[in-house]
C-alpha distance (Angstrom), angle and dihedral (degrees) to the residues before:
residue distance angle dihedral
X1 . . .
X2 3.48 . .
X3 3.83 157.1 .
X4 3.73 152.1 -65.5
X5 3.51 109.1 -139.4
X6 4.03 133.5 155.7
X7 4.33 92.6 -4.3
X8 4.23 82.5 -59.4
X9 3.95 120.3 112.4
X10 4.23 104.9 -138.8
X11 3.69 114.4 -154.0
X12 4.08 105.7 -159.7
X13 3.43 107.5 155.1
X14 4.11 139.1 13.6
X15 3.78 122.4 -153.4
X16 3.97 122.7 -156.3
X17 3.66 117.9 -108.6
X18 3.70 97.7 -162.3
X19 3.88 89.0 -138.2
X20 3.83 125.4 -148.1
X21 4.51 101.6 -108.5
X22 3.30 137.0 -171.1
X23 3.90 126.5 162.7
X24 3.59 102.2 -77.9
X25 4.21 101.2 17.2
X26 4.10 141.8 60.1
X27 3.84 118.4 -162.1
X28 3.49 120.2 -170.5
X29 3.65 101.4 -150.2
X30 4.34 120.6 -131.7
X31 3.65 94.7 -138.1
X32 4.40 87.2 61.6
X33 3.46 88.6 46.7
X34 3.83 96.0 54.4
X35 3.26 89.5 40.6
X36 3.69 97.6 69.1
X37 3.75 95.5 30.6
X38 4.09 74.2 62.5
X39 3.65 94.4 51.3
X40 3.57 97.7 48.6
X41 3.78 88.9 51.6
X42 3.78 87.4 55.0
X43 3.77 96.1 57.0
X44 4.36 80.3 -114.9
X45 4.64 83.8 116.3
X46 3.79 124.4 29.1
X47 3.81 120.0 -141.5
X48 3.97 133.5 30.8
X49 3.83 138.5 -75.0
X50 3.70 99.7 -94.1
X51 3.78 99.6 164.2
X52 3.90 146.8 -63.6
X53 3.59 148.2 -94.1
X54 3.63 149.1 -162.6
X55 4.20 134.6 139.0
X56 3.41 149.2 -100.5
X57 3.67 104.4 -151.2
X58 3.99 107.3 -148.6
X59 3.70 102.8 -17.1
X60 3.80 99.1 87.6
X61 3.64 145.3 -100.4
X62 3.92 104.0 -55.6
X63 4.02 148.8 113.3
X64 3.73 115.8 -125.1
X65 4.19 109.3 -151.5
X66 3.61 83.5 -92.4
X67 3.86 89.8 63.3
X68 3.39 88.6 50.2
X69 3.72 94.9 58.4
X70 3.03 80.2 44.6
X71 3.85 96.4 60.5
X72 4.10 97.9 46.1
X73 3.76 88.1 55.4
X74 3.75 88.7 63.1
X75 3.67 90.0 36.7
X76 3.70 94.8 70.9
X77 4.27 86.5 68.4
X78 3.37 86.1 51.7
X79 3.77 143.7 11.9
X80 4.14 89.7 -146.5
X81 3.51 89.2 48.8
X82 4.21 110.4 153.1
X83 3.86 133.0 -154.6
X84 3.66 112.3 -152.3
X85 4.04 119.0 -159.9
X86 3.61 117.6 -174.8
X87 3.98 122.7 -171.2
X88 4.15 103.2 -152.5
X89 3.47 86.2 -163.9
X90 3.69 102.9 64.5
X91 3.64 93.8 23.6
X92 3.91 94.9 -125.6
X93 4.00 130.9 119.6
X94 3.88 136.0 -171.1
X95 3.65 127.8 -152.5
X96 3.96 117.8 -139.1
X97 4.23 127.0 -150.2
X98 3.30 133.0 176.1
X99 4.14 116.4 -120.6
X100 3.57 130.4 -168.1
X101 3.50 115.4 -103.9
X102 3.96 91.3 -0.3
X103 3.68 105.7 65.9
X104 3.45 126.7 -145.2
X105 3.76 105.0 -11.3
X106 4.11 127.1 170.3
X107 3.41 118.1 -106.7
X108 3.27 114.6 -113.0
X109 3.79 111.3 -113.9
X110 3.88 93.2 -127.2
X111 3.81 88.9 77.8
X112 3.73 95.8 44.3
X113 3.79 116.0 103.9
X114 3.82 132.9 -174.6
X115 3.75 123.3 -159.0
């Protein structure tokens, strides 16, 4: 959850999407996605759908094509929608956006800043 303010995304808050798993796979499913696009709209959350998140522990900081999907699903709340992939392993995250004419590109971690 979170907020657009002053040409800065702010990140305040992350809500579990108790995802779909099997071994080798993570699906967030639609029908927990509309469901707190549906709370928001009834006051029940504060903020926005700014993005999502979820890990890949020890294999790196990446989005497969299903991340990616992933990623534009979210991007219809939001046009500066993020994916955020964490590997607990090496204790390092990336933070994905969506650019025109680029696709889904890292950020670079220059404009990446933690309060």
């Amino acid at each position: 959850m979170g907020v657009l303010e002053n040409d800065s995304l702010w990140v305040n808050d992350t809500i579990p999407a108790e995802t779909e798993m099997s071994e080798v796979a993570c699906v967030f499913p639609a029908q927990r996605l509309a469901q707190i696009a549906n709370d928001i709209v009834e006051g029940r959350i504060e903020g926005r759908i700014v993005g999502w998140y979820h890990s890949h522990p020890g294999h790196g900081l990446f989005l497969s094509q299903t991340d990616m999907e992933t990623h534009m699903q979210f991007h219809q709340f939001s046009p500066y929608a993020l994916s955020l992939v964490a590997d607990p392993k090496s204790a390092e995250f990336g933070i994905w956006i969506y650019e025109n004419g680029l696709g889904v590109v890292q950020l670079p971690s220059n404009l990446i800043h933690i309060i």
